[in-house]
Backbone bond lengths (Angstrom), bond angles and torsions (degrees), N, CA, C in turn:
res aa  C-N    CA-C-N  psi(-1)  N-CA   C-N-CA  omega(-1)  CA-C   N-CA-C  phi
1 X - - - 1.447 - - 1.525 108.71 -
2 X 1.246 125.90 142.26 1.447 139.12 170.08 1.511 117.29 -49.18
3 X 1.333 118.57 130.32 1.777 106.88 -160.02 1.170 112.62 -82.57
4 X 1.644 108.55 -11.19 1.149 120.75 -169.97 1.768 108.81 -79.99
5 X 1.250 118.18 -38.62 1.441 129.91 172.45 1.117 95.65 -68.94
6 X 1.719 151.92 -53.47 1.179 136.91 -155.70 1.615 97.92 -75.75
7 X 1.252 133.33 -45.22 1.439 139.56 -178.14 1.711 99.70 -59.43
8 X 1.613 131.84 -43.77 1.627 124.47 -173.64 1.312 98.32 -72.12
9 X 1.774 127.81 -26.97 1.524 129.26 -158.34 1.704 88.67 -80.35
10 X 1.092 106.34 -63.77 1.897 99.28 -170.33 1.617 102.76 -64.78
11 X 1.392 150.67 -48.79 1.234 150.52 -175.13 1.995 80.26 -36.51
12 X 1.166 114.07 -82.45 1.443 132.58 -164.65 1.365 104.59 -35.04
13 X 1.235 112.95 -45.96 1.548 111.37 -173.09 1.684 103.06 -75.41
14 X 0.747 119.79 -73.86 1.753 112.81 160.39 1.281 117.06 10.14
15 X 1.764 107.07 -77.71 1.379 119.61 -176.13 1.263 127.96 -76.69
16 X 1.382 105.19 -2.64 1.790 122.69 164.40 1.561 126.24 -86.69
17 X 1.579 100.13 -37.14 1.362 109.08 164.98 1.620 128.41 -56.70
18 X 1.870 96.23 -41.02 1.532 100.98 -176.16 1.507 107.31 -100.41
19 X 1.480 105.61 13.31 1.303 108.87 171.42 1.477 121.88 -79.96
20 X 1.398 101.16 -43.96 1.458 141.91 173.66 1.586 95.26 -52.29
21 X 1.410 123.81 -86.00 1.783 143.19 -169.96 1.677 91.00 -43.77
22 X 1.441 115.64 -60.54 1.408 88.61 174.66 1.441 153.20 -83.59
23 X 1.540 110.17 10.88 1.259 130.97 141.59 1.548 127.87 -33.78
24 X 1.983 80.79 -68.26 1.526 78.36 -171.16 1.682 104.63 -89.54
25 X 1.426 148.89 18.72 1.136 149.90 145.48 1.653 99.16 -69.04
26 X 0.540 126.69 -13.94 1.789 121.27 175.24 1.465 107.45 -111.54
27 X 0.957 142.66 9.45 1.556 138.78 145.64 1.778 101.94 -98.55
28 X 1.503 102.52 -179.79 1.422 108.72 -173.97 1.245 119.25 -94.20
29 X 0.944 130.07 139.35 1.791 140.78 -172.69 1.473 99.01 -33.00
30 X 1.662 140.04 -67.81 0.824 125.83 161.05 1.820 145.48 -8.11
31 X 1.135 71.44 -52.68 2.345 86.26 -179.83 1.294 95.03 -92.66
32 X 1.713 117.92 -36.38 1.493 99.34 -178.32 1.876 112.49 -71.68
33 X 1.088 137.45 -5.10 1.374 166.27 -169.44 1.600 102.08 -100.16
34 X 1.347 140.93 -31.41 1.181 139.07 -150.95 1.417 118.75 100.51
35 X 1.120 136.46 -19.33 1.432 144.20 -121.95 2.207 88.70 -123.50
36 X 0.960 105.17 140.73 1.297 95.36 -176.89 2.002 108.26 -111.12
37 X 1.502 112.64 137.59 1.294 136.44 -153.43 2.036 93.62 -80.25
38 X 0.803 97.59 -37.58 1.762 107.14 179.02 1.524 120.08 -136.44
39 X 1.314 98.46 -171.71 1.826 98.48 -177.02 1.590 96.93 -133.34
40 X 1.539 111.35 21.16 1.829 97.84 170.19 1.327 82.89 -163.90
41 X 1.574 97.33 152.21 1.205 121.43 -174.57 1.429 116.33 -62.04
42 X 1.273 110.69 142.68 1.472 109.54 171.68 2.229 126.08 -140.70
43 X 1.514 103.17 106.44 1.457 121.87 -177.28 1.811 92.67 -24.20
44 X 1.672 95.66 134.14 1.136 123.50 169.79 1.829 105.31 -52.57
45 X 1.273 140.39 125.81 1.860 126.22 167.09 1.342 89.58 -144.84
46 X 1.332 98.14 146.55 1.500 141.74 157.11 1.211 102.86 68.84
47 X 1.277 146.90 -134.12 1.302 167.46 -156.97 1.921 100.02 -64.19
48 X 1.742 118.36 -45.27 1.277 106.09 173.37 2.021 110.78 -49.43
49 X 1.521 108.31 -45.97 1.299 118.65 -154.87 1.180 104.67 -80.03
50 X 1.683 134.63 -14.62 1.129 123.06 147.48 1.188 123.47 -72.73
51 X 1.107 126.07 -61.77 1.890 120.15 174.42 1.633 116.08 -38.41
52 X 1.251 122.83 -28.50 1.634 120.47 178.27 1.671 92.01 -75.71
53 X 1.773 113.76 -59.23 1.591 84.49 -169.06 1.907 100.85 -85.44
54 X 1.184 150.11 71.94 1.405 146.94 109.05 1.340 96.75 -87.24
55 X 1.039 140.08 -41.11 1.251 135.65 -158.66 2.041 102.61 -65.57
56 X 1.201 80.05 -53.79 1.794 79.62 -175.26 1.690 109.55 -67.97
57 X 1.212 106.93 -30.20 1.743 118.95 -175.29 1.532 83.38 -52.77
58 X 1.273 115.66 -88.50 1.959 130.53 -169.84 1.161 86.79 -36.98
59 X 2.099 148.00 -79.80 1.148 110.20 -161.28 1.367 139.70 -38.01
60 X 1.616 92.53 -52.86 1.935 99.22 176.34 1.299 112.11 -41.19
61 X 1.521 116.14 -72.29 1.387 128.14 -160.01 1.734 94.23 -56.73
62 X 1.357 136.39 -52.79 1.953 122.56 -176.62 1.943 83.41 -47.84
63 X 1.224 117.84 -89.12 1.260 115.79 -166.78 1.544 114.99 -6.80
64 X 1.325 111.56 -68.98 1.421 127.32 172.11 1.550 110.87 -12.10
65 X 1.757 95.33 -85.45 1.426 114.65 -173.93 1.811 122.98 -61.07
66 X 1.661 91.15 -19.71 1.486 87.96 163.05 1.167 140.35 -74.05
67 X 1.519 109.87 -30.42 1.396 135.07 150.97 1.174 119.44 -45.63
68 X 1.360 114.00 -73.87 1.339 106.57 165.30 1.385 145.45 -35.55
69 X 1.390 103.36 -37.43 1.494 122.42 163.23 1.603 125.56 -53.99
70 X 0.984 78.79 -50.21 1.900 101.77 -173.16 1.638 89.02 -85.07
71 X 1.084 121.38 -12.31 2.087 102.93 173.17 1.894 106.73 -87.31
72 X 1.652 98.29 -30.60 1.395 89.82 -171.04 1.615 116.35 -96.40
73 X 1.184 108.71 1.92 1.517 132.05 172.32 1.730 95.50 -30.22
């Protein structure tokens, strides 16, 4: 495999992991537990609604390079 894809694949995983941890550090112990914080839904704002979309940006893009990896294998 290309060292350069194995070095963007772990960088990526990194920033997905603490992408992930700080999600759920920004909801309440409860939901992060299973346990739910309210009983009605409530719109993603400010700082939550960016971290969900980096979060999905970094998923796609690891996906990406994993693919990629595994095509030029």
């Amino acid at each position: 495999m290309n060292p350069a894809l194995q070095l963007a694949q772990l960088i990526l995983a990194i920033i997905l992991i603490a992408a992930v941890l700080i999600q759920v550090r920004n909801s309440g112990m409860g939901s992060a537990l299973g346990g739910s914080d309210s009983s009605f839904f409530s719109a993603r704002r400010g700082i939550d609604r960016v971290t969900f979309n980096f979060t999905i940006f970094i998923s796609v893009l690891f996906f990406v390079v994993s693919a990629l990896a595994a095509l030029l294998q």
